[in-house]
N, C-alpha and C positions, 0 to 999 in steps of 0.2 A: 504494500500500500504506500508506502513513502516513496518505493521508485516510480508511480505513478504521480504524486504529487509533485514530486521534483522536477519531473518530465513538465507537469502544470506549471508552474511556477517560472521555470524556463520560458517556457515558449510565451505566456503572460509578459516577463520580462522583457524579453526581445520585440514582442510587439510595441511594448510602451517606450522600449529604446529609439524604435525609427523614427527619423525627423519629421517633422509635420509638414508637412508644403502649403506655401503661400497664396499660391498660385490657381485663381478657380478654376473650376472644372467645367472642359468644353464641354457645353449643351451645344448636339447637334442641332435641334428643333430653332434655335435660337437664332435672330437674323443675322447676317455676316453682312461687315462694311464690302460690298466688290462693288464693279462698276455695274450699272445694267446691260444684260445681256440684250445688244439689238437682235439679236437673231432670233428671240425664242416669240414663237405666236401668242396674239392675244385675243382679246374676246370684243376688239371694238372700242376697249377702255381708251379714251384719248390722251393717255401719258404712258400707256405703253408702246415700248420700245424707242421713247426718249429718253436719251441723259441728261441725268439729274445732276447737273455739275457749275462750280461758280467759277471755273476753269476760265480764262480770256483764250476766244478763239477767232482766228481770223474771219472775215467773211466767206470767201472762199470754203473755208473747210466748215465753216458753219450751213452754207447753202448745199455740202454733200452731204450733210448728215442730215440735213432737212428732207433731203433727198430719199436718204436711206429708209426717213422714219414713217415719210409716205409709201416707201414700195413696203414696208414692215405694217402696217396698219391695215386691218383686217376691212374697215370700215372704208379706205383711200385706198387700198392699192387696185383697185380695180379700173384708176383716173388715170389719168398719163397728168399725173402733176408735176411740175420743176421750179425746182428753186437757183436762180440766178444773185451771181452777187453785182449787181450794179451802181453806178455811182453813191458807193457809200452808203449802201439799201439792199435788205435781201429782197426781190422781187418775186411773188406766187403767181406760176402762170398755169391752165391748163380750165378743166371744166368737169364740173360736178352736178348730180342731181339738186340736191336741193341746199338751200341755206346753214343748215345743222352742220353739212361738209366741209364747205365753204369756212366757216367758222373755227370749226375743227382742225382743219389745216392749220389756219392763222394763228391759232391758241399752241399750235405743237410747234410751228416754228419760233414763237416768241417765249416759248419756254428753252427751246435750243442754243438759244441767240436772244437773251432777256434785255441786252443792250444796244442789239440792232435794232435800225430802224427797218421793219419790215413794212411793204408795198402790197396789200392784197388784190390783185386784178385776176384771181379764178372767176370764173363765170357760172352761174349758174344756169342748168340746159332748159 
């Protein structure tokens, strides 16, 4: 009975000897800072497949990502929409069924480009 206890006592011991870690514990379930994935499909929501960033980006590279978020938008990509960057202006050109598109468009790029001046001239058919 004592070589059983001591055996206890042991392993007790060494448990209470191991350092305690600081360090929380990854929850998988839990959101992760990444960037958004444009790739992944969405259901029509109008801020998916835009980046959420307060990043300074040129016009230029802001009018292909404009680009991108319309051929990525479940609701838009069915328009032949383009985003031009021109005189110091991201310009929306192309044509859509109704106003709600229209709009949509214009609210995704100026979330893209929160400090460009954007030009909305889609049309509605």
């Amino acid at each position: 009975m004592k070589g059983i206890g001591l055996i206890t006592l042991v392993t007790i011991g060494l448990v209470s000897c191991t350092k305690p870690t600081t360090e929380s514990p990854v929850n998988p379930a839990a959101p992760q800072a990444t960037a958004p994935n444009a790739a992944a499909p969405n259901a029509g929501v109008p801020n998916a497949g835009v980046p959420n960033s307060t990043q300074t980006i040129s016009l230029d590279d802001a009018a292909e990502q404009i680009d991108e978020a319309f051929d990525q938008n479940v609701t838009l990509r069915e328009f032949d929409l383009d985003a031009d960057d021109e005189q110091n202006a991201i310009v929306l050109e192309g044509q859509v069924r109704d106003a709600a598109q229209r709009t949509l468009a214009e609210d995704m790029a100026r979330q893209i480009a929160p400090s460009a001046s954007v030009v909305n001239q889609i049309t509605v058919q």
